[in-house]
N, C-alpha and C positions, 0 to 999 in steps of 0.2 A: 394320430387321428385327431383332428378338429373338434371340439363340442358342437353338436346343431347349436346356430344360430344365439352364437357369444355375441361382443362388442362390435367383432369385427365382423360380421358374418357377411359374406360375400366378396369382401375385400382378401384378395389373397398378393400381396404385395406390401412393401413399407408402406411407401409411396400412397397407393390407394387408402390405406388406414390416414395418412396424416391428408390427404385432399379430403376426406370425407369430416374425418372427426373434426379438422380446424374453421374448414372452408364451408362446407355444405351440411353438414346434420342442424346449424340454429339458424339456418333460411328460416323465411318464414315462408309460407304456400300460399301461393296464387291458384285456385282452383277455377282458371276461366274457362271449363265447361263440366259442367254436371247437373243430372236431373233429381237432383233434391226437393223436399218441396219447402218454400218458404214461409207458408202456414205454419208448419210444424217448426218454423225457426222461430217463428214472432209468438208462439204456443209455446215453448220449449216445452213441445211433445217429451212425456218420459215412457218410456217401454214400460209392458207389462213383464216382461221375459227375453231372455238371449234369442232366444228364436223370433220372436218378432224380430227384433231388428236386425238380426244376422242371414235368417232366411226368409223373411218374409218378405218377394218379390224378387230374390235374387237367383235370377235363369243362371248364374254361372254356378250356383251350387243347384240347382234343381236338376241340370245335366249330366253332371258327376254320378250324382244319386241314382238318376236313372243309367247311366251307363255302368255303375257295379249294380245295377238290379232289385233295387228297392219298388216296393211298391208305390204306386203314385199315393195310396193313402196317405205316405209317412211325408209326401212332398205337396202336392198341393191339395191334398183331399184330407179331410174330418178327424185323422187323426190328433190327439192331444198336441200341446206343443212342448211337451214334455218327451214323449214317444217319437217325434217328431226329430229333432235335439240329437235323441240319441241314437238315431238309424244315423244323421248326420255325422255323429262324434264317428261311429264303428269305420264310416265309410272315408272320412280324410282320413286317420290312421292309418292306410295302406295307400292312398296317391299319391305313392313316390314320383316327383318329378313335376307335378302339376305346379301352377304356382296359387292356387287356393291354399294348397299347406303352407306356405310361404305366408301369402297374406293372414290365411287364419292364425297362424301362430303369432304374428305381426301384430295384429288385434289385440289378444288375448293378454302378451306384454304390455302393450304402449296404454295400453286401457283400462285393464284392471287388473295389472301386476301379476297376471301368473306367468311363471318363467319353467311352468313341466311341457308335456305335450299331451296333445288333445287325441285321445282315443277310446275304443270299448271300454277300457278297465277305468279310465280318468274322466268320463262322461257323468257323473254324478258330482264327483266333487267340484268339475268346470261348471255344471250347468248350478248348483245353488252357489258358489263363490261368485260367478257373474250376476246373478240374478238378485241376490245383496246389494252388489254394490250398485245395480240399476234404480234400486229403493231409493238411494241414498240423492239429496237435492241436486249435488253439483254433479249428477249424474242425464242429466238433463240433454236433447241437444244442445241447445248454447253449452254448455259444460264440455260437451265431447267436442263443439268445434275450438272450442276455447285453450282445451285441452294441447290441440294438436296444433297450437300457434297459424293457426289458419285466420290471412289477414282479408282479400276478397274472395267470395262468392258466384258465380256468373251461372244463374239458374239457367232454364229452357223452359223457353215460354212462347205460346200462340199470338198468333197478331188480335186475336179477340181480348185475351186475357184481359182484366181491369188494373194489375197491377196493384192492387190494393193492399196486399201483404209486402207487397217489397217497401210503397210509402210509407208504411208503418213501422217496417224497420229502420229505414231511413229516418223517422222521427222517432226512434225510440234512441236514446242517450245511453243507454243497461247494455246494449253489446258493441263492441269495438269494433268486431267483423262488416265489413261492407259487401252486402247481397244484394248485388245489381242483375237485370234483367236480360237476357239474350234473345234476341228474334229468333225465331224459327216456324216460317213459313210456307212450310208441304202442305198444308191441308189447303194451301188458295192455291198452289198450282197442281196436285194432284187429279187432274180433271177424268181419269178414268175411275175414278175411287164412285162406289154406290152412293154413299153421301154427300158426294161434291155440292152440289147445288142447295141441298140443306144446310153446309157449312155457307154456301155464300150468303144465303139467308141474314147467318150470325153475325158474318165481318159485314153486311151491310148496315145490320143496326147499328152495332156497337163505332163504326166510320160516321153513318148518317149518308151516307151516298147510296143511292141503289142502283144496282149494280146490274145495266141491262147491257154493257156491250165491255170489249175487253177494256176499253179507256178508262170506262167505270170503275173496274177491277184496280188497274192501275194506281187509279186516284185514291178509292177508299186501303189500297193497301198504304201508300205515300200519307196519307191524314197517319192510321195509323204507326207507321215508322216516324213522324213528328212526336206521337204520342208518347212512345218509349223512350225518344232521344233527351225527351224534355224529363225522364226518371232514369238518366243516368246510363241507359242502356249505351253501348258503344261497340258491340259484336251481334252478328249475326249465327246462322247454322244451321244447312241443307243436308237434310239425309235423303243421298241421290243413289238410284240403281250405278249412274256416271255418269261423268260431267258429258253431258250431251253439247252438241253444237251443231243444229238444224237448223240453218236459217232461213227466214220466208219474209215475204211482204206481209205489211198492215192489213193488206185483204186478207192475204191467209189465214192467220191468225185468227181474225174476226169471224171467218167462215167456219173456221174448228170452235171454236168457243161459241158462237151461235148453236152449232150441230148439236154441243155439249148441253147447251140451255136446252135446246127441243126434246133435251132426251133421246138422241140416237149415241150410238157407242161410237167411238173415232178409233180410230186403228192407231198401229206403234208408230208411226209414220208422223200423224198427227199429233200424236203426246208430244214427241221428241220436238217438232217443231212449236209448237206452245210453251213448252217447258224452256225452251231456248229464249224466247220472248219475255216469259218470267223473267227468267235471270238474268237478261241482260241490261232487264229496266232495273230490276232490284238492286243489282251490282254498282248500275252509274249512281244510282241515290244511296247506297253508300259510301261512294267515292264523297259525293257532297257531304254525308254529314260526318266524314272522319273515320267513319265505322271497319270494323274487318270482318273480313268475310272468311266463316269456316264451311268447305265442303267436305262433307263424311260418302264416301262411297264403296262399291264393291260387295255389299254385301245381299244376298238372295234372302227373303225373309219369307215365315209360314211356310215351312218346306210339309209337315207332317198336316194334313186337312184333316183328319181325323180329329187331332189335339186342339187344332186352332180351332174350330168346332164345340169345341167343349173346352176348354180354356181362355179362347182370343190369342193378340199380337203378346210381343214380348214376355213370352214363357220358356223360351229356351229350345227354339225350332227352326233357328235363322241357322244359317252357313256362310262361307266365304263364298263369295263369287270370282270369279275364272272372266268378266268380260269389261273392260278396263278401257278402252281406244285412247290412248297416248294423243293421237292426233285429234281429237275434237276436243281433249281437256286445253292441248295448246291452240286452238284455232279460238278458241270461247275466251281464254284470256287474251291471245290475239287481238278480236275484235275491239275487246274493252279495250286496250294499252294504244291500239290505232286512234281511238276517242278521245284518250286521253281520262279515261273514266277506269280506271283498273284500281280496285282498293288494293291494301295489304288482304293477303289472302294466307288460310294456310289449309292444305290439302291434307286427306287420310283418307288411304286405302288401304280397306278391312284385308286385302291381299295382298301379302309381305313381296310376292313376285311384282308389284309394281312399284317396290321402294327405288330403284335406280331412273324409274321411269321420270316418277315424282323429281326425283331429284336435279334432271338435268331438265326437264321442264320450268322448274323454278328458277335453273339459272339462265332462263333466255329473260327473264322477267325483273331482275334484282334493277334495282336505280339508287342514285345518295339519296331519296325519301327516305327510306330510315333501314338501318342495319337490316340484311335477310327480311325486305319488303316482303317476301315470295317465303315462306316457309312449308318443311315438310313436316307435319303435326306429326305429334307420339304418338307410337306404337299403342295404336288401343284394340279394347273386347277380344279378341281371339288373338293378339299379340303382344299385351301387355303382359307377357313370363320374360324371363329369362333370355331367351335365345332371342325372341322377335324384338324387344328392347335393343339386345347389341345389336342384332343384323339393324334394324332402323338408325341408330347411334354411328354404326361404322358407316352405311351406305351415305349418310350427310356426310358425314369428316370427310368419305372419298369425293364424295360429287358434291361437296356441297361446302359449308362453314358452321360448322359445329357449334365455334365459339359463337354465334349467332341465333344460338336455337333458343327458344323462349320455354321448354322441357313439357314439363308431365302435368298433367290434369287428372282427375278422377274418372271423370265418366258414368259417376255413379250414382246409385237410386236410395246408398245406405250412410251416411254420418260415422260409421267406424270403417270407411275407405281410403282416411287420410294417411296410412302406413304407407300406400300405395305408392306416396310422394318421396320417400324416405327407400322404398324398395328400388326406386329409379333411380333415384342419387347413391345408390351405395352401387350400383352398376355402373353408372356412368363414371365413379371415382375408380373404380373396380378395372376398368377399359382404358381410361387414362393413364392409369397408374400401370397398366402394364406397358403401353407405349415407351412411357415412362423408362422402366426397367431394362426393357429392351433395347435403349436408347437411339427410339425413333423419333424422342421430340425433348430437348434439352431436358434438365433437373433444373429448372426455373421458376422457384416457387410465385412469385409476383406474377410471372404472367397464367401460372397455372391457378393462382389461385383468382385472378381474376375470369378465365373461363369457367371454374369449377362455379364460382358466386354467379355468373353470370347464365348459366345454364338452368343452376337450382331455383336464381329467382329473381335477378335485377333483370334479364332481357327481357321478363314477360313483366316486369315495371314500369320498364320504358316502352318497350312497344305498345302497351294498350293503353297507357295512361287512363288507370281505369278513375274516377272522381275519389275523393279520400272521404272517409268516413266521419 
């Protein structure tokens, strides 16, 4: 029997231990999407306690808690954060199989050296041994991203945002790390949302265009995408129910977005047609300015009204969604590629049942612009364990080119989620390395280790060419 979570943990093969240990463990990380806040990087924010920063905001442990039956006191309600901690500790101690014990335990190594495990009986001495070392300066974030040889950053960021915390980083000389800014612009096409027209208010000042017809909209979004291109910005990123593809005339358009200005509600009819118009202007002006375009979809969110009610959005109430149309993702890149306006794109569906979809979608789209133009993004939020990792990993290698994948990102809201990067790459060595064995793909260490480097971290080097620091 194995020790949990030795040298090798996860690697069950030679082969796999010598791809990971030679090839991919001193990558360094490309984190090009995560919602961190960059405040807190150019602050190097230091915690009060493990529970701030390890659950404080994080819905993928608030779920858990509630699914073994903790009260919501000990999760987002008034209890200490001490009391807190430790429903936490009781409750990973038995989630065999999840990959939170994976990652928490992940953490708790790469970050402040404890190599026991995290449960009822070890909840006191994890929570003051971390809570020490959080004291301590180089405990800092800058110190935990520092730590984790993490070279760029790619926050999430609103087309209002001022960007001011990123310039600052940008002129500060003290971190190495480069924290560049990502579009992500739902709130200007979200037009059924109650606050729509309050947010247009915002992007009209902060543009200077006011914003009475969709050309309006157009323009102050276009000022601001100059805005960010000119700090560095070079990705985008749409969290879409699905990549819709309803197309309509200029008048159309015009007449939904009017309806929307007077305050009457549009039907799904109307969204899906406007939202198409969004993206397809949005799309061609990243074609212009280099940029790549990430769509996140599939997933259902606010499912519990009661919580969202009394919590708000991201608390941990979303689900996978089951509605996907293959045919309007490929009709939308379609359009664009007929233009001549198609950026590098890379696709994520929160629903594993549409990795093959994904994948042969992307191959109507590949061109020599640059390796796997068309990519199928990592396995994230409800599939970033174990199994949804391989199945996403295997379903590229089948339909797809593996050696072309630009790999794992964080997606996350917490600074001790860079193990995440390190849990991917002992998988993906872990998957090759048994092909390997099996001798479905030579014992060629030069070309293996050139996909093993190029997965962990040169193809998301090259494909984004993100500005250096």
């Amino acid at each position: 029997m194995r020790a949990f979570m030795d040298q090798d943990f996860l690697l069950n093969t030679p082969t796999a231990v010598k791809l990971y240990h030679e090839f991919s463990a001193d990558c360094p990380i490309i984190d090009y999407h995560c919602h961190i806040s960059p405040k807190e990087i150019y602050e190097d924010l230091h915690y009060e306690s493990i529970t701030q920063v390890w659950l404080g905001g994080d819905h993928y442990k608030w779920r858990l808690m509630r699914c073994a039956g903790v009260d919501e006191k000990y999760i987002t309600g008034d209890a200490s954060a001490h009391d807190k901690f430790i429903k936490w500790a009781e409750v990973l101690g038995k989630a065999i199989g999840n990959p939170l014990y994976h990652w928490s335990h992940l953490e708790l190594r790469r970050f402040f050296g404890y190599e026991g495990i995290l449960n009822k009986e070890t909840a006191e001495e994890v929570w003051n041994l971390c809570n020490e070392k959080l004291q301590q300066p180089e405990f800092g974030v800058r110190g935990l991203i520092a730590r984790s040889n993490v070279e760029t950053i790619c926050t999430t960021d609103d087309p209002i945002d001022s960007l001011e915390w990123h310039e600052k980083l940008a002129a500060d000389p003290t971190i190495k790390t480069a924290v560049l800014p990502a579009w992500r612009p739902d709130k200007a096409m979200n037009l059924e949302k109650p606050d729509y027209t309050d947010y247009l208010a915002k992007l009209a000042a902060v543009s200077g265009v006011e914003i009475k017809t969709f050309e309006d909209l157009k323009t102050a979004l276009a000022v601001r995408m100059d805005y960010f291109a000119a700090r560095n910005c070079v990705l985008s990123d749409h969290g879409l129910n699905f990549v819709a593809y309803a197309p309509a005339t200029d008048a159309e358009v015009e007449a939904i977005f009017q309806k929307r200005l007077g305050g009457e509600p549009v039907s799904t009819e109307e969204q899906d047609k406007f939202k198409t118009a969004c993206m397809l202007y949005v799309a061609r002006k990243y074609r212009q300015l280099g940029w790549i375009m990430q769509l996140h979809y599939g997933c259902r969110r606010d499912n519990n009204p009661v919580m969202y009610d009394r919590l708000g959005p991201d608390t941990g109430f979303d689900t996978i969604d089951n509605y996907a149309p293959a045919g309007q993702t490929a009709a939308f890149l379609g359009a664009l590629e007929a233009t001549g306006d198609l950026p590098k794109t890379i696709l994520y569906s929160l629903n594993p049942n549409d990795n093959q979809a994904i994948d042969t979608i992307c191959g109507c789209f590949q061109s020599s612009e640059a390796v796997s133009k068309l990519q199928h993004g990592s396995a994230w939020w409800f599939n970033d364990h174990f199994t949804g990792m391989t199945d996403q990993l295997t379903s590229l290698a089948s339909l797809g080119y593996l050696a072309g994948f630009v790999g794992m990102l964080t997606d996350s809201r917490s600074f001790l989620s860079y193990p995440r990067h390190e849990y991917f790459r002992r998988i993906l060595c872990r998957l090759i390395g048994q092909w390997v064995e099996e001798g479905m793909f030579p014992d060629d260490m030069e070309t293996l280790k050139e996909i093993v480097r190029g997965v962990s971290y040169e193809n998301a080097k090259k494909y984004f060419a993100f500005a250096a620091k």
